[in-house]
C-alpha positions, 0 to 999 in steps of 0.5 A: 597487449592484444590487437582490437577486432576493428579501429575506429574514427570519430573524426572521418569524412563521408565520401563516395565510390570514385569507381564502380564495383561487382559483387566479386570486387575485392578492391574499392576506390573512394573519393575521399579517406580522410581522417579514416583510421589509420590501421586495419581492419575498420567498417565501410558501410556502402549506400547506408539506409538503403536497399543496397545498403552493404557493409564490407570490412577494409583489411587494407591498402593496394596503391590507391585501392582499399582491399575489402571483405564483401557482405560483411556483418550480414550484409550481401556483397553487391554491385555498386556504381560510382558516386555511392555514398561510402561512410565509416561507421559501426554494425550490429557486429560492433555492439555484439561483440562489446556485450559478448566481451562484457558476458564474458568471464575469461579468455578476453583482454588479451589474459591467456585461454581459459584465465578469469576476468577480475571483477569489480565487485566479485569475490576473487582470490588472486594469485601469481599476480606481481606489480611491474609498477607503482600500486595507486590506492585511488583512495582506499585501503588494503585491509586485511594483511598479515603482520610482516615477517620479510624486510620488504614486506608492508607493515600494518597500522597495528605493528607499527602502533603495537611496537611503537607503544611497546618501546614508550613503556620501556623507555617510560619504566627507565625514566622511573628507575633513574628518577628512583636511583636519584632518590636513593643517591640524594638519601645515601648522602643525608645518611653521611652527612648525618655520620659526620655529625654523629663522628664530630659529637663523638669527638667532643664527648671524647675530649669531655671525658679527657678533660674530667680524667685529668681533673681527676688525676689533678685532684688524686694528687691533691690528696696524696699531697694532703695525706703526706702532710697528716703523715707528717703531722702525725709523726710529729704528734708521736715524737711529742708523745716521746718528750711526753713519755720522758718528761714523765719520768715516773712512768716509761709506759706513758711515752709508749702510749703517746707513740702508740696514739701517734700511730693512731693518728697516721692511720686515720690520716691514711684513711683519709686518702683511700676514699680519693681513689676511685674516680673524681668523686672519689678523689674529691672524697679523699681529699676532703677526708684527708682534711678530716684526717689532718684535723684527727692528727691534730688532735691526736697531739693535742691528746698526745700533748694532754696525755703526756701531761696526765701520765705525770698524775696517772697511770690509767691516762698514760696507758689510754694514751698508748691505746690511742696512739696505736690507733693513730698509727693504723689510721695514717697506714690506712691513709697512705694505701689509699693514697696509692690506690687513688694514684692507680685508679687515676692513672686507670682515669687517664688511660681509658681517657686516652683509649676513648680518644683514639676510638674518637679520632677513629670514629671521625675518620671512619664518619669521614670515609663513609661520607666520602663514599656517600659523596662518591655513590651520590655523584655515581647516582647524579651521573647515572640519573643524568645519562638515564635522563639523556636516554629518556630525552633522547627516545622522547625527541624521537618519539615527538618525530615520529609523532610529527610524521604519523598523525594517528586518527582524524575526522578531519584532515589536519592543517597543523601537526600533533604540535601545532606546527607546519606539516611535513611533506611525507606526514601521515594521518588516517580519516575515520569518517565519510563514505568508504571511497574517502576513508583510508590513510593520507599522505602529505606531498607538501601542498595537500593531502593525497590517498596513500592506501588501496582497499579491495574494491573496484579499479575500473568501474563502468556507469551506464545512463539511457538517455531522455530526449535531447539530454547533454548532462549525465550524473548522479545515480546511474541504470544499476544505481551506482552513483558515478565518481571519477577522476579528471582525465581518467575516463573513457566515454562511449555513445551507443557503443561509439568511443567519444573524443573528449573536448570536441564531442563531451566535456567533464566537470566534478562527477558529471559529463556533458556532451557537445550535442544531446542524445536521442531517447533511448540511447546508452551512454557509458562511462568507463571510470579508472582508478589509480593507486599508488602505495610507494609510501607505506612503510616496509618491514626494513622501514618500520623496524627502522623508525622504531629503533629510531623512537626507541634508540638504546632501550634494550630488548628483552621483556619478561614473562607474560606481559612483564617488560622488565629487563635491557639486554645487549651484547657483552662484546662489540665485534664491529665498528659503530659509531654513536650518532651526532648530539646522542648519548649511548648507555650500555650494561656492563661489562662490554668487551671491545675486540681488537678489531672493532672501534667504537667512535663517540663524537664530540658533546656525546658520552657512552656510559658503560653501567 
């Protein structure tokens, strides 16, 4: 920092010269230099409001002498005779040199040659400037900055946002895939549970047909037993038809045709049994016949009997009777072979029974398979729909942390969070309305709210005031029609040019400043207002990929085409150790390759599913 031109006191003691000096003395002696500042150079002024008056400038101290600058500020060196008034104070030179310092666009404050004064208020591109320390916002904003691209760079309100809600849609898709898949698992296993009860209906229609077989088969052999008799029977009527034919002596053609109507009577019963043999309608059919067939035998050797009877009396009858007996013969023949065919298509019955109850043991136990897989995709899909929901829950708990620690907009600063609940020290917010000194971003230190943004106005603001008679309060609208606003303690206050010491010579209340004693018509005070600012809250790049990662935990990478946010990405291969954090689930898309080198630590209550 620079040396000041000259040091002041606002405190030091009138006094007067202890010795006499010559216009060539370099070298005075005063009575008294109490409270005279400390360091050199500062002003003397000799016989002030006199025709004598000189003004030397001390450089400092010989013993009790102080060494001078003669006829300093336009002033001539004089002689001057002990008891000369001596005071400190300021020359014309002070207020020049103040309004030179204030024209002045470069080479002041101690900057470098030729370097540029920053304005307050002037347009400027600033370069090369680097921070040695904390920037204080004072309230504002710093508007107008790039997305960050380094990890210690500041992220803009619109990256954080932008990211924030960029994740929320993802992790909003993946609560809505889970939700489907859910859906699908509970309809795969209605669908088994419908194919079981398919597989059990199958089952008793199989045994339905079983049981009619064997009913079939029962009433095939029925009838074969029934044709057995009419065979029986007709045989009986041809050996009648025999005795007939040797009764009648007189005729042997007679006992031909009683043989001859027997036969008759076998085939008709024969018949009889043939139309027993295509199914069970058919067997009952052949039984019934095969009763009609027994009642033709029957009467057959009833005819038999009656023919042997008439053959005694004619020969015409006895060679009817051999006609009719021929036909009973081929009628009982016809009856034995469809007796055999309803045996073979009862045994055709009973295997394609046995066929129909195999395919329905197989159907159950296909029904039962199927809705044991449906039972297994339905607890894959539970279990799936659960860790999908533990991933949402978890982002979703993030997300509501994020949401107590940035406020988001406000026309007023909160007393609760988001939730309702107690704020947290380090919370966020952003004022929307008032004047553009108290719009900007806010921090919460755990008392109250304070500034956390800086925009690009002024630092250190100077107000200017002319004074009335006597007056003692100074505030509101200034000479340049800048209304003053400052800071307790932050302020420099000078009195036509003189620095005035706070509590002895002026006190400050809320934007106004009042002096100890009132100023004359005409003067000039000038208050000199600092702001400091302070951005150790925002967020860095590091910070601000960190939060998101946090709110968005697990929801993958990849978006899609245009504005598409279809797909999760991650590694295939874990080439380093990681270790899931405490009371969270992870979910990866599989397969995932863990290297011999690298361990995966899941803790207790958490679970990794790899889909």
């Amino acid at each position: 920092m620079g040396t000041p031109a000259r040091y002041y006191s606002s405190t030091a003691v009138r006094t007067t010269l202890a010795a006499s000096v010559s216009s060539t003395d370099v070298e005075v002696i005063v009575a008294s230099s109490t409270n005279f500042p400390s360091q050199y150079p500062f002003t003397l002024i000799l016989e002030k409001d006199s025709a004598n008056e000189e003004i030397v400038t001390v450089t400092g101290l010989v013993g009790a002498s102080l060494v001078v600058t003669r006829g300093f500020d336009g002033t001539s060196a004089r002689a001057h005779s002990a008891g000369t008034s001596v005071e400190h104070g300021v020359s014309a030179k002070d207020f020049t040199d103040f309004r030179t310092h204030e024209a002045a666009s470069n080479g002041v404050h101690d900057i470098g040659a030729g370097a540029a004064v920053v304005g307050t208020t002037t347009t400027q591109s600033l370069t090369n400037k680097t921070l040695g320390g904390n920037l204080a916002a004072g309230g504002f904003r710093v508007t107008g900055l790039a997305d960050p691209a380094s990890a210690q760079d500041a992220a803009t309100k619109n990256f954080v946002e932008t990211g924030v809600t960029s994740q929320l849609t993802l992790a909003e898709a993946a609560k809505t895939a889970a939700v489907a898949a859910r859906v699908a698992a509970e309809l795969a296993e209605t669908n088994a549970e419908t194919a079981e009860v398919n597989a059990e209906t199958a089952q008793v229609a199989a045994e339905a047909a079983q049981a009619a077989a064997e009913i079939a088969e029962s009433n095939a052999e029925t009838a074969e037993t029934g044709a057995a008799v009419s065979a029986s029977s007709s045989s009986s009527s041809a050996t009648a038809a025999a005795g007939s034919a040797s009764t009648a002596s007189t005729q042997a053609s007679n006992a031909a045709t009683s043989a001859s109507n027997a036969a008759s009577s076998a085939a008709a019963a024969a018949s009889s049994d043939s139309a027993a043999g295509a199914s069970e309608s058919a067997a009952a059919t052949s039984a019934s016949n095969a009763a009609a067939s027994e009642s033709a035998a029957g009467t057959s050797e009833t005819n038999a009997a009656s023919s042997a009877s008439a053959a005694s009396t004619s020969a015409s009858n006895a060679s009817t009777s051999e006609g009719n007996a021929a036909s009973s013969a081929s009628t009982a023949a016809t009856s034995e072979s469809n007796t055999a065919a309803s045996e073979a298509a009862a045994a055709t019955s009973e295997v394609n029974a046995a066929a129909s109850e195999t395919a329905a043991a197989t159907s159950e136990s296909n029904a039962a398979t199927s809705a044991s897989g449906a039972a297994a995709s339905a607890s894959a899909a539970s279990s799936s729909s659960v860790d999908s929901a533990n991933s949402a829950a978890a982002a979703a708990t993030a997300l509501d942390s994020f949401d107590d620690r940035y406020l988001g907009s406000k026309s007023v600063a909160p007393t609760l969070d988001n939730d309702g609940d107690a704020l947290l020290q380090g919370a966020l917010f952003y004022l929307n309305t008032g004047s553009s000194e108290v719009i900007g971003m806010y921090v919460f230190d755990g008392a109250g709210w304070l500034k956390a943004s800086a925009a690009s106005v002024a630092s250190i603001v100077t107000y200017e005031y002319t004074a009335t008679a006597a007056q003692t309060v100074f505030s509101g609208v200034d000479d340049n029609a800048v209304s003053m606003s400052f800071t307790a303690g932050l302020i420099q206050v000078f009195l036509n040019g003189v620095l005035l010491n706070p509590g002895d010579d002026y006190t400050t209340g809320v934007n106004s400043v009042t002096l100890a004693s009132g100023a004359a018509v005409s003067d000039t005070l000038t208050v000199v207002a600092f702001a400091s600012f302070n951005v150790a809250n925002t967020y860095t790049i590091a910070e601000a990929d960190a939060a998101i990662a946090s709110a968005t935990a697990g929801l993958g990478g990849a978006t899609g085409g245009g504005a598409d946010q279809v797909f999760y990405e991650n590694d295939v291969a874990v080439t380093t150790d990681y270790t899931i954090s405490t009371d969270k689930n992870a979910m990866s898309a599989g397969p995932v390759e863990i290297e011999a080198t690298a361990t995966i630590t899941i803790p207790s209550g958490s679970v990794w599913s790899v889909v």
